[in-house]
C-alpha positions in Angstrom: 130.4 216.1 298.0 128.3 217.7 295.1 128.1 221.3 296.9 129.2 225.0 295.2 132.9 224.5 295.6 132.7 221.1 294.0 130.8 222.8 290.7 133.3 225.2 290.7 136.2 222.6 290.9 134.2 221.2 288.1 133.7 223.7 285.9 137.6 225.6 286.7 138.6 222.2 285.3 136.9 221.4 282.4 134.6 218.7 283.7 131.5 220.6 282.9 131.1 224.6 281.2 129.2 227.3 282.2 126.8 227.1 279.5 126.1 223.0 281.0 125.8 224.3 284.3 123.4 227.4 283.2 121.1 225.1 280.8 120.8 222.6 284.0 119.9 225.3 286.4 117.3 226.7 284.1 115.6 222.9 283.4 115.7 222.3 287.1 113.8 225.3 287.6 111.4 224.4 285.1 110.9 220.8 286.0 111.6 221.5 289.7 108.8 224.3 289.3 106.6 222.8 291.9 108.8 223.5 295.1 107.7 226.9 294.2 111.1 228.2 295.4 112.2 231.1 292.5 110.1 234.2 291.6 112.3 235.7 289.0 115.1 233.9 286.6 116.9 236.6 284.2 117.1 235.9 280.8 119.2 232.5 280.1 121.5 234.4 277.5 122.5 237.1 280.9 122.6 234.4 283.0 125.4 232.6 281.4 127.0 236.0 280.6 127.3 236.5 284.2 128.4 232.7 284.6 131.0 233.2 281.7 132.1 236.4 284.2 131.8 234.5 286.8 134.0 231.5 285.9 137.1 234.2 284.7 137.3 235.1 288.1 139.0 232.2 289.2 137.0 232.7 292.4 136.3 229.5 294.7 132.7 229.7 293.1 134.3 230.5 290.1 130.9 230.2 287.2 128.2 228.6 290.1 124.9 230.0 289.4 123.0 231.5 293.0 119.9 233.0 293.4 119.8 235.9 295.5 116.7 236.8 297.7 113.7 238.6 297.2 114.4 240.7 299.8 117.9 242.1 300.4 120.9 242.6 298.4 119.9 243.8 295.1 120.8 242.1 291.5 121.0 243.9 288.2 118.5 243.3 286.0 116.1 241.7 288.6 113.8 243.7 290.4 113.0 242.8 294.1 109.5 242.7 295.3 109.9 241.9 299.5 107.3 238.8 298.1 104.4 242.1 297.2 104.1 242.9 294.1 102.8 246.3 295.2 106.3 246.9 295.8 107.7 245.1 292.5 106.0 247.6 290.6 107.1 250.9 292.5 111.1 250.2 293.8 113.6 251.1 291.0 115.1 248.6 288.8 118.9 247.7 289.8 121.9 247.7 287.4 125.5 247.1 288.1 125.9 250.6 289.5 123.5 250.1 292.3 123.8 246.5 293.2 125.6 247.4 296.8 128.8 245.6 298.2 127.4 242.9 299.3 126.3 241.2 295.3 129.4 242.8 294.6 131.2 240.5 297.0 129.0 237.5 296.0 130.1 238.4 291.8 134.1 238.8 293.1 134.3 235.8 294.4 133.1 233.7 291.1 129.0 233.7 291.9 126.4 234.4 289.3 123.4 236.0 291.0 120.8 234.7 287.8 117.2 234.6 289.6 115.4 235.6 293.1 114.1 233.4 295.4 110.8 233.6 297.0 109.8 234.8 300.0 106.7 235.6 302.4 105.6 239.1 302.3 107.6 241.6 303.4 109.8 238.6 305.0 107.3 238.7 307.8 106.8 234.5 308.4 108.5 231.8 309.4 107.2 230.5 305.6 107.5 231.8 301.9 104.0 232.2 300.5 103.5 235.8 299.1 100.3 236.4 299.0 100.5 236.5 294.7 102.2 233.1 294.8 104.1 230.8 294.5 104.0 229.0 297.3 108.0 227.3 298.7 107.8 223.7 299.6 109.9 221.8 301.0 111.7 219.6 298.9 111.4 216.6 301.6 107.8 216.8 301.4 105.9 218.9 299.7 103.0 219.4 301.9 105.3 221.0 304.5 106.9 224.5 304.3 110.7 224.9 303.7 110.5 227.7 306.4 111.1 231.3 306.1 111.8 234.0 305.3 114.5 232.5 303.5 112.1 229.7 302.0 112.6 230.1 298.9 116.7 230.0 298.9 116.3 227.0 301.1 114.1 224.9 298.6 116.2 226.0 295.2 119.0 225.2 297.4 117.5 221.5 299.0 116.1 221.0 295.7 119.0 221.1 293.8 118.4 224.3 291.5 121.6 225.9 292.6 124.1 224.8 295.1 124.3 227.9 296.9 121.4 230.9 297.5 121.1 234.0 299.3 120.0 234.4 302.4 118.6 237.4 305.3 117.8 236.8 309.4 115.8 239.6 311.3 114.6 237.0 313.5 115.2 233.2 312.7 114.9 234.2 308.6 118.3 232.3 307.8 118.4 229.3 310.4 114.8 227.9 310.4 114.7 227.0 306.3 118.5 225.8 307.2 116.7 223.3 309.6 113.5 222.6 307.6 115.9 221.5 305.1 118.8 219.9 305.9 120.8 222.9 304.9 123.8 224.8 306.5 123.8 228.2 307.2 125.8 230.9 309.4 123.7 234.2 310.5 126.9 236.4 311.1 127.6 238.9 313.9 126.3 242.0 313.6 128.6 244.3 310.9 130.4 241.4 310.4 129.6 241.1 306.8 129.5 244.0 304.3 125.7 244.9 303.5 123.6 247.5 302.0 122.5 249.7 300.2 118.9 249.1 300.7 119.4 247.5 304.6 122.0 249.3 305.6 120.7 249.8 308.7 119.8 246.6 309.6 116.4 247.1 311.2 117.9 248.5 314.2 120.6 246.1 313.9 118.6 243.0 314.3 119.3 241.9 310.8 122.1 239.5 309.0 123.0 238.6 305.6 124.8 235.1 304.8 124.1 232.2 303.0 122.4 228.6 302.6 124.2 226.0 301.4 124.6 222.5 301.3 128.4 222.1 303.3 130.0 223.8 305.6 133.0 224.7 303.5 130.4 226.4 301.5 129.0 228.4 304.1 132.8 229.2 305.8 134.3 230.3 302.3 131.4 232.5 301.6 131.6 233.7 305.2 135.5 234.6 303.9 134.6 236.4 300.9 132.1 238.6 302.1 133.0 239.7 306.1 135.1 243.3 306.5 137.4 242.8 309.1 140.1 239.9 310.6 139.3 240.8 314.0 137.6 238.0 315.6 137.2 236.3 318.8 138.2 233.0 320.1 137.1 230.7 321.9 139.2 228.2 324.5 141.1 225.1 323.3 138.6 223.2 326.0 135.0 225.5 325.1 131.8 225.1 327.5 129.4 224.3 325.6 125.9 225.2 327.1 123.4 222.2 326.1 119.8 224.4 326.2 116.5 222.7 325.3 113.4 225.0 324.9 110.3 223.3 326.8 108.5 223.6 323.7 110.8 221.4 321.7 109.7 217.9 320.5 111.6 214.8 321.7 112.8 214.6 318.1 114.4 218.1 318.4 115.6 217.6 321.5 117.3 214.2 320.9 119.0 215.9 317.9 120.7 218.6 320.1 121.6 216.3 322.5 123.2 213.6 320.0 125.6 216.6 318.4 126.4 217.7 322.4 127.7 213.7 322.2 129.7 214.9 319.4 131.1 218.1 320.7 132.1 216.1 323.9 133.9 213.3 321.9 135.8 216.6 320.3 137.3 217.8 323.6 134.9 220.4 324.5 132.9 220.3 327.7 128.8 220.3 327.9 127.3 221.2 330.0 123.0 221.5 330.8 121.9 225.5 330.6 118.2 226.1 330.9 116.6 227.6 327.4 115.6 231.3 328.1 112.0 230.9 326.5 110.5 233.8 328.0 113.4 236.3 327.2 112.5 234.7 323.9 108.9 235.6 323.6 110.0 239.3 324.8 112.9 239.4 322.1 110.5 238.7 319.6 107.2 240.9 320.5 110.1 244.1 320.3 111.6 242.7 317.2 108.1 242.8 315.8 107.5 246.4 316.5 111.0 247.2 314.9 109.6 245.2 311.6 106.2 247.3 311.8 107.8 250.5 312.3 110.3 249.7 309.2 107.2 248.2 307.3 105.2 251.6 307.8 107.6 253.7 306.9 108.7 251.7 303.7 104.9 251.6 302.3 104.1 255.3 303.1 107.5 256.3 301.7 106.0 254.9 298.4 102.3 254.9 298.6 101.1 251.9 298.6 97.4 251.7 299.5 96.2 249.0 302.5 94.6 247.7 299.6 97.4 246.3 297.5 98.7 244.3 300.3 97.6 241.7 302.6 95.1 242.2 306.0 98.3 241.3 308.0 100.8 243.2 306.4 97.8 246.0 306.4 97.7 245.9 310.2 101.8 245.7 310.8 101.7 249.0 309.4 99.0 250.8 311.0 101.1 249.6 314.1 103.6 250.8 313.2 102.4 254.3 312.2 100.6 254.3 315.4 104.1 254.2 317.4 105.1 257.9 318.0 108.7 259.2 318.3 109.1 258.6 322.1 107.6 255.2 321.6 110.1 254.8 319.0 113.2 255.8 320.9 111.7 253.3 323.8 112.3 250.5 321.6 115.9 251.5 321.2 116.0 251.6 325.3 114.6 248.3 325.4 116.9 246.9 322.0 120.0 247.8 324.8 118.1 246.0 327.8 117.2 242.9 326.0 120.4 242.1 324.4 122.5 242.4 327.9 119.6 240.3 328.8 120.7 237.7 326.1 124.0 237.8 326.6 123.8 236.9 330.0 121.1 234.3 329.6 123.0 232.5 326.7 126.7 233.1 327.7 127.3 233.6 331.4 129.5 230.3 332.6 130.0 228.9 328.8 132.0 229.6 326.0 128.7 228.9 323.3 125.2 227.7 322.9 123.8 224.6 321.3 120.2 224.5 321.2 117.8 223.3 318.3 116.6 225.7 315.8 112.5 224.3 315.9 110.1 223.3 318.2 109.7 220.3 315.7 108.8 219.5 312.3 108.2 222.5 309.4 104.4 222.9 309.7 102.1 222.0 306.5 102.4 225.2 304.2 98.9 227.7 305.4 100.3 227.2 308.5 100.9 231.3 308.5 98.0 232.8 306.6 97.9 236.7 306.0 94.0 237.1 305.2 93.6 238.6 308.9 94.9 241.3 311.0 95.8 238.8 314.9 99.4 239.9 314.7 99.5 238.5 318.3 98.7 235.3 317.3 100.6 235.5 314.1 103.8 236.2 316.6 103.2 233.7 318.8 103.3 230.8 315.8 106.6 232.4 315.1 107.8 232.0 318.1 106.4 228.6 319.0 108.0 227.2 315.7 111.7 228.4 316.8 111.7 229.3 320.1 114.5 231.5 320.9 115.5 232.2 317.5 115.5 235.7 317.5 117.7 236.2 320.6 121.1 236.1 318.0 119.5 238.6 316.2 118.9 241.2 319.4 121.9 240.9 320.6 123.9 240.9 317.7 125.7 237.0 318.4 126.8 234.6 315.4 124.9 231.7 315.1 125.8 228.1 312.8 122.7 226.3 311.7 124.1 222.9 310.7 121.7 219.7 309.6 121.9 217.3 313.3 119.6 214.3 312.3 116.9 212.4 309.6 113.7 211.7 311.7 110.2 210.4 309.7 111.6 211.3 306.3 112.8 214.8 307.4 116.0 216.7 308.3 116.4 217.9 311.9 118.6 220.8 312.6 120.4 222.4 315.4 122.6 225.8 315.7 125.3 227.1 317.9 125.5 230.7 319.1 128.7 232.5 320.2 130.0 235.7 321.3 129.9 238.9 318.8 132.3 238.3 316.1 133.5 234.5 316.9 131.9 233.6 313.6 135.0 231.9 311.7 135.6 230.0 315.5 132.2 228.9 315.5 132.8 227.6 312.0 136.1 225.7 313.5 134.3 224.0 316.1 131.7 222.8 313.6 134.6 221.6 311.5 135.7 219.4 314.6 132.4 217.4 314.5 132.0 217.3 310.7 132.9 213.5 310.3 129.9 212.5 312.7 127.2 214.4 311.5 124.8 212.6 309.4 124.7 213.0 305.9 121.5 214.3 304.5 119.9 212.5 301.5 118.8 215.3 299.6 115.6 214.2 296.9 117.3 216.1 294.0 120.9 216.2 293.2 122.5 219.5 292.0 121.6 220.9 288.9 125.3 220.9 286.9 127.1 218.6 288.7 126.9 214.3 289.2 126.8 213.2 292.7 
């Protein structure tokens, strides 16, 4: 399979060098330019410095180019944005010094961060279309978003500019592009992975760091290379599986989910039908939203920007936000505590895990999540009616495994699987049990460096 560890079989070989793999990632961005999908390359002499580095290693991504994301872990000589250029101009630039643990994990274990990848403004959409440009498409078809906020990692990725990107999940960030492209991707427990500096707090805890990727070996070695501790838990020899369709889910979504519960079945675990907590959803997200506007406020006063170097939305996020006071504030934390017993009951009393579908249906047409007007109700709800239930993983702190399920009208289909705090490396395992049955998806662009 032409994923990251097969480019850096290829290039620990001999098959192909770094400076091959580099030139191709560059072209692809070039010629690939349309999917709209990086925002920043470094220079091509750095980048194959880095994949020179990167190849001496003798990491399992030993030389593979990545991009890293707009928004996140930080990468020296790049200077993040959050997809606002108001913000591109004031944070600091990064250099090796200040890149935080988690690019440092990423560089240890052979990757070469060379470029970011877009995103949506201030990650706040299930889409990556800053308000300066460019606009993500999805690979599949162009007229459709790739998803967000991890768009722009999911098109590079889909598309074939680098085998492996980057990735964050407040709310859905990590899974949805996963589905909207066919990708894999494994939104870890909470702490599980080592983070920071810039989020190390997490928003409250909601938010993960991982990656997207086109194989699951990918995703569990990168899982390897980046989580702090062995402890983990297990799940039974015979799991429960917990089959949960949200009522808002297209027959197309739903028939996914129910054709990988047929695989988990013919892999010795039992199924068995859970109802979808859809309005624990809707309540998960409206509080995750006041987290993000409380975090966005305090971010843009902390360095000045005006209301009008940003977008209407983003403009009124943050007066919300100002507008919540201390008690208000320490509410939220009340009802953060609430909510996730909430979810852990909904999604895990009397089963082991949870496989439910990660959208309602197809990505919508790109516009689909405008920012020229201040309804954040109604900007919620399309969140929320895209992937229903998305964010309850991220309240609650659970692992969740996005993994491609299907090909329906041209377009991949995607389901995930959510487990107890820290089963990440079982829910990995229990993937690797249906592996042989899942379908394989036809990607339209092979990956830059490496033949199929």
């Amino acid at each position: 399979m032409a994923d990251a560890t097969a480019l850096a079989e290829a290039i620990s070989a001999g098959a192909v060098s770094p400076q091959a793999v580099v030139d191709a990632t560059y072209d692809a961005a070039v010629t690939r330019g349309d999917l709209g999908a990086v925002v920043a390359l470094l220079p091509r002499s750095e980048a194959l410095r880095m994949a020179e580095e990167g190849a001496a290693t003798g990491g399992p991504f030993a030389g593979v180019p990545m991009l890293a994301k707009d928004l996140g872990a930080p990468v020296a000589g790049l200077r993040q944005g959050l997809g606002s250029e108001a913000l591109r101009r004031r944070l600091p630039a990064t250099d090796r010094e200040t890149e935080g643990r988690l690019t440092c994990a990423f560089r240890a274990g052979g990757l070469a961060p060379i470029g970011l990848s877009t995103v949506p403004e201030f990650g706040f959409a299930f889409s990556a279309e800053p308000p300066q440009g460019p606009v993500a498409r999805n690979p599949f078809d162009t007229d459709r978003t790739p998803g967000g906020s991890s768009g722009g990692a999911a098109a590079a990725v889909a598309g074939g500019i680098v085998s492996i990107a980057h990735a964050t999940d407040a709310a859905g960030s990590l899974r949805v592009p996963a589905a909207a492209c066919g990708l894999w991707g494994l939104k870890p427990s909470r702490g599980a992975v080592v983070a920071g500096p810039i989020f190390a707090n997490h928003l409250m805890g909601i938010a993960s760091e991982g990656v997207l990727a086109r194989s699951l070996r990918d995703v569990a070695t990168a899982f390897e290379m980046t989580c702090l501790t062995e402890a983990e838990a297990r799940l039974p020899d015979v799991p429960v599986i917990g089959l949960a369709i949200p009522p808002a889910c297209e027959s197309g979504e739903a028939a996914a989910a129910a054709r990988v519960s047929d695989y988990l079945a013919d892999a010795e675990c039992e199924v068995v039908a859970k109802e979808a907590p859809e309005e624990l959803g809707q309540d998960v997200l409206l509080l995750i939203g006041e987290i993000l506007a409380v975090a966005l406020a305090a971010s843009l006063d902390s360095l000045e920007v005006a209301d009008s170097e940003i977008s209407p939305l983003a403009a009124a996020n943050r007066a919300r936000g100002r507008a919540m006071s201390g008690i208000e504030i320490f509410a939220v934390t009340n009802r953060l505590a609430e909510l996730s017993n909430a979810t852990h009951t909904a999604l895990l009393s009397r089963c082991d895990a949870v496989l439910m579908p990660v959208l309602s249906g197809p990505p919508p047409l790109t516009g689909h999540f405008p920012t020229d007007h201040t309804d954040l109700e109604r900007h919620l709800q399309r969140m929320e009616a895209m992937a229903p239930c998305a964010a309850l993983a991220n309240l609650a702190g659970l692992p969740s495994l996005a993994m491609p399920a299907a090909m329906l009208d041209g377009l991949p289909r995607g389901v995930q699987i959510i487990g107890p705090q820290q089963s990440d490396r079982a829910l990995l395992a229990l993937a690797s049990r249906i592996l042989p049955a899942l379908p394989r998806i036809p990607f339209p662009f092979p990956v830059a460096g490496i033949a199929e």
